[in-house]
C-alpha positions, 0 to 999 in steps of 0.5 A: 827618570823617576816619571817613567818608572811611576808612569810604568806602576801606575798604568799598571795598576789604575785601569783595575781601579777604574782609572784612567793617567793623563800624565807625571811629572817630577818638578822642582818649584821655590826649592821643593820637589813636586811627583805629579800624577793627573788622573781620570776615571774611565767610567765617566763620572766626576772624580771625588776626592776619595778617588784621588786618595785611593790612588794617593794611598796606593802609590805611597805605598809603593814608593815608600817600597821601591824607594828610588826618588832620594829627594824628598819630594811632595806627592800630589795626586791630580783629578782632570776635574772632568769627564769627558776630555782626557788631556785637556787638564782642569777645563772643567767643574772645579772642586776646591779642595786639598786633602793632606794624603799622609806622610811617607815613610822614610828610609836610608836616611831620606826624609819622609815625603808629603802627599797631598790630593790635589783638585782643580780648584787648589791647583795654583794657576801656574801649575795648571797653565805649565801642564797645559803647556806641556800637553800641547 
């Protein structure tokens, strides 16, 4: 599935970057798809919406390169919104903001994907209370 190959890019690139991946997810909600990654940064600090979209950038790029979802699909890259407990998603100090990463780019007909910084604080509850679940 498409989580896989993201989870094999990314771990290959985020620990050179100073970060840390919780996990992926490729979800469908009210009719539109959501790829999912929930981040952290190894050395501890707070994570900031520029550490997000560092990470958002990059990984568009590459998706928009290898071009294997054929959906469209919004991309959200996540913080954990803490420092010190990996896993335990969202349990921490929350930031409250959502920062539009750009538009994708389309090719072989697809339509361009959206991608988003997503931090704890605009993470509906829903969405948070499912990737708990899911990590239990």
């Amino acid at each position: 599935m498409y989580t896989e190959k993201v989870q094999v890019y990314l771990l290959s690139i985020l620990p050179a970057m100073g970060y840390g991946l919780d996990s992926v997810s490729f979800t469908n909600e009210n009719n539109t798809n959501y790829l999912r990654a929930f981040i952290f940064r190894e050395d501890g600090q707070d994570m900031g919406v520029n550490d997000c979209a560092t990470v958002s950038r990059r990984l568009s790029k590459w998706l928009d390169k290898e071009d294997f979802i054929p959906d469209e699909y919004i991309l959200e890259v996540c913080s954990l919104g803490f420092k010190d407990h990996p896993g335990d998603v969202f349990e921490g100090e929350s930031y409250g903001g959502v920062e539009p990463g750009g538009q994708g780019s389309a090719s072989q007909g697809q339509e361009a994907e959206q991608s988003e910084i997503i931090l704890p604080g605009a993470v509906p509850e829903e969405v948070r209370a499912e990737h708990k679940e899911k990590k239990e």
